[in-house]
Backbone as CSV, one residue per row, in Angstrom:
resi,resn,N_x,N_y,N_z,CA_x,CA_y,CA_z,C_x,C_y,C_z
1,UNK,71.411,97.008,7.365,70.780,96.477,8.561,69.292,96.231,8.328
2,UNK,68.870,97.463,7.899,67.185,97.007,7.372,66.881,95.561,6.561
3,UNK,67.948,95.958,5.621,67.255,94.961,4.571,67.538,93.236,4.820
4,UNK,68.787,92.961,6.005,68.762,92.197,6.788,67.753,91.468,7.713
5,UNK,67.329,92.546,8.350,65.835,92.389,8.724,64.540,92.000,7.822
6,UNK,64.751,92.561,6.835,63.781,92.062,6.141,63.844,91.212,5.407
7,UNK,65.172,90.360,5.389,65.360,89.207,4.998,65.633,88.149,6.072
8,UNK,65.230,88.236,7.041,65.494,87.430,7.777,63.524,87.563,8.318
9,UNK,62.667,88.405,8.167,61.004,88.623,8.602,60.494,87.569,7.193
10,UNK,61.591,87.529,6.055,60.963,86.926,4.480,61.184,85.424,5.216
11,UNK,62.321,85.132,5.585,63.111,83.616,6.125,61.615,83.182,6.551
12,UNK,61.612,83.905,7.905,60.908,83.639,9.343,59.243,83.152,8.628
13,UNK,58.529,83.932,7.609,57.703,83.903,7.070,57.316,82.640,6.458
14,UNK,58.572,82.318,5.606,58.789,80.871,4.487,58.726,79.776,5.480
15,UNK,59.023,80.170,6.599,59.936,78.409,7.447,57.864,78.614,8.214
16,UNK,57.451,79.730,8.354,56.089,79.505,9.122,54.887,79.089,8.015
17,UNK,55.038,79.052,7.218,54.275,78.617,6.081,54.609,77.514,5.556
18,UNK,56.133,76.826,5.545,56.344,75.471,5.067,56.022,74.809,6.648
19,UNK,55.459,75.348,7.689,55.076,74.288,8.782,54.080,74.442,9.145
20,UNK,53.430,75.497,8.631,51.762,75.388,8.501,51.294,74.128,7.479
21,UNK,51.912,74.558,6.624,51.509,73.267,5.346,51.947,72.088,5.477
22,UNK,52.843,71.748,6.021,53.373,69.732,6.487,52.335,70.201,7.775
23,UNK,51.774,71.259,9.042,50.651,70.815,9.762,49.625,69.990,8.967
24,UNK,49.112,70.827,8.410,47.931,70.791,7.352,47.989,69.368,6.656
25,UNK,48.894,68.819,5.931,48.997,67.428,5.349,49.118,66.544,6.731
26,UNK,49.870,66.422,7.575,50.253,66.020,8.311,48.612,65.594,9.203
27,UNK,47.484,66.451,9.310,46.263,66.456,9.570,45.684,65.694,9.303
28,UNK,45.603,65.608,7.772,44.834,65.335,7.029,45.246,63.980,6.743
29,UNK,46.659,63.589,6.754,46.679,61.954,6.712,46.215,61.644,7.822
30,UNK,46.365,61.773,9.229,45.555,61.259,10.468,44.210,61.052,10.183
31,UNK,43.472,61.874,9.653,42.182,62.178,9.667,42.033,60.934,8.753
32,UNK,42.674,60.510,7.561,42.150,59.845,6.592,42.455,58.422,7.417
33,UNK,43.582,57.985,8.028,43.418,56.912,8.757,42.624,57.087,9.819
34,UNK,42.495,57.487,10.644,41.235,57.547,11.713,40.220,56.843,10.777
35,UNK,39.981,57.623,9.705,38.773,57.020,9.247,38.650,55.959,8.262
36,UNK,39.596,54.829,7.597,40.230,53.748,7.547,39.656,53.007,8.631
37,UNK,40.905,53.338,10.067,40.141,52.295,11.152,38.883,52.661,11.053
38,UNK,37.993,53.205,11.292,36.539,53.129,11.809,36.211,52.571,11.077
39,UNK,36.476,52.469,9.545,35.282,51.752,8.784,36.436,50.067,8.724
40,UNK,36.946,49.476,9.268,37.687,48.555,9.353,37.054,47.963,10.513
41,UNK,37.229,48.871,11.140,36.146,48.374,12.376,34.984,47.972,12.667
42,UNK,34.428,48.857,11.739,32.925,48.593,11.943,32.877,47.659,10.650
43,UNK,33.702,47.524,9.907,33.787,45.817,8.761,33.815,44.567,10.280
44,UNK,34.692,44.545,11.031,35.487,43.545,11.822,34.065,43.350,12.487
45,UNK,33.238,43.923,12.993,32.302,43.909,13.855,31.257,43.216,13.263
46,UNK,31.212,43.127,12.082,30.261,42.277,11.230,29.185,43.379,10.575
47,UNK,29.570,44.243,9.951,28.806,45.376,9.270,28.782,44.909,8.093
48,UNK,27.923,44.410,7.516,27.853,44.191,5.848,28.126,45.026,5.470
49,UNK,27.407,45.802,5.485,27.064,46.955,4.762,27.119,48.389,5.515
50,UNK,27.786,49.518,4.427,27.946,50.525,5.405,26.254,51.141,5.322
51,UNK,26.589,52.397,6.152,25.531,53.210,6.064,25.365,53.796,4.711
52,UNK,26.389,54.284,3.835,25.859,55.085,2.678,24.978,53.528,1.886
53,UNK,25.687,52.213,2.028,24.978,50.976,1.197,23.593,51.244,1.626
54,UNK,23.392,51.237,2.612,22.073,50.845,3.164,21.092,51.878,2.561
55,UNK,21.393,53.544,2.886,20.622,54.527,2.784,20.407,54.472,0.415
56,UNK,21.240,53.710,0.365,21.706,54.089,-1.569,21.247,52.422,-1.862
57,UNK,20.717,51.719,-1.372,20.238,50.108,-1.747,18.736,50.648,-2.550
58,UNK,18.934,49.379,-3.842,17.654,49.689,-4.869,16.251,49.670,-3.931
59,UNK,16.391,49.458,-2.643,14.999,48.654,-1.930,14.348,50.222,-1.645
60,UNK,15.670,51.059,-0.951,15.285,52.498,-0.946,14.603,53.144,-1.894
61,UNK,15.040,53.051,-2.913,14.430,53.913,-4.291,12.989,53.153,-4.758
62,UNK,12.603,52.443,-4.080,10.856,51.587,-4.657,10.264,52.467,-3.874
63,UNK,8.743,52.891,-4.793,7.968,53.372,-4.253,7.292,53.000,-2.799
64,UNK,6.958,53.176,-2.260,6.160,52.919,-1.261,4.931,52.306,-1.441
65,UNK,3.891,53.136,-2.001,3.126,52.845,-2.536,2.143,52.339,-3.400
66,UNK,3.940,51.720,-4.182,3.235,51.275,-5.979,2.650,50.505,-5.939
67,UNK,2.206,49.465,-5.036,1.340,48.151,-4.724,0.451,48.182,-3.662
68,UNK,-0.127,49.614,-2.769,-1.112,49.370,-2.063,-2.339,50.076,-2.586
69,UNK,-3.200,49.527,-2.303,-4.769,49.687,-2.571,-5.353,51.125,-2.102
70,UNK,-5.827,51.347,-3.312,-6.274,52.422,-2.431,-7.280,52.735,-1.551
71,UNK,-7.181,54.248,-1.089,-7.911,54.274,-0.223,-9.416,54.784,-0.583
72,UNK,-10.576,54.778,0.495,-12.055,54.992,0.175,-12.157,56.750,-0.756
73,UNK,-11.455,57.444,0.038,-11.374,58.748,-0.650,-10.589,59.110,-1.804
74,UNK,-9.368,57.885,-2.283,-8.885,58.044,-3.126,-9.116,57.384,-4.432
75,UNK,-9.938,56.609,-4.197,-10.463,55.373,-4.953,-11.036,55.891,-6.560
76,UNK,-11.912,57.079,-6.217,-12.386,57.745,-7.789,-10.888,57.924,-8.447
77,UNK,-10.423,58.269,-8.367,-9.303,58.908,-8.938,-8.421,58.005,-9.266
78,UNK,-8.371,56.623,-8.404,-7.616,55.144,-8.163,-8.285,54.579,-9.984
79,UNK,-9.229,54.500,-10.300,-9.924,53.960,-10.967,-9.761,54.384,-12.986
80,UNK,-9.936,55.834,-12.086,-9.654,56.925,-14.016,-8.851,56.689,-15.011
């Protein structure tokens, strides 16, 4: 009788863990289409470019500064 029980607490265990895990996938494909449409969407809407393009474009990585003049206090040092 015990060991019945405890083969049937092992069952109960296996069947709650093989439906935790198809939850878990089952999640995670939603999640990956959810986020499919959005960026489909925000293509359809006329988005060139996503946000990571924009923030990762070569225009980002130029100095700021490499072409302005300097300033009155910085000028000794502008010169050396």
């Amino acid at each position: 009788m015990e060991q019945k029980c405890q083969q049937r607490a092992s069952v109960q265990h296996e069947e709650q863990a093989q439906n935790f895990a198809a939850h878990q996938i089952a999640t995670s494909q939603l999640i990956s289409i959810d986020f499919a449409n959005a960026v489909e969407a925000s293509r359809s809407r006329g988005a060139h470019k996503s946000h990571f393009d924009t923030i990762h474009s070569s225009a980002s990585h130029e100095m700021p500064y490499e072409n302005a003049e300097p300033t009155r206090a910085g000028a000794a040092n502008w010169n050396e």
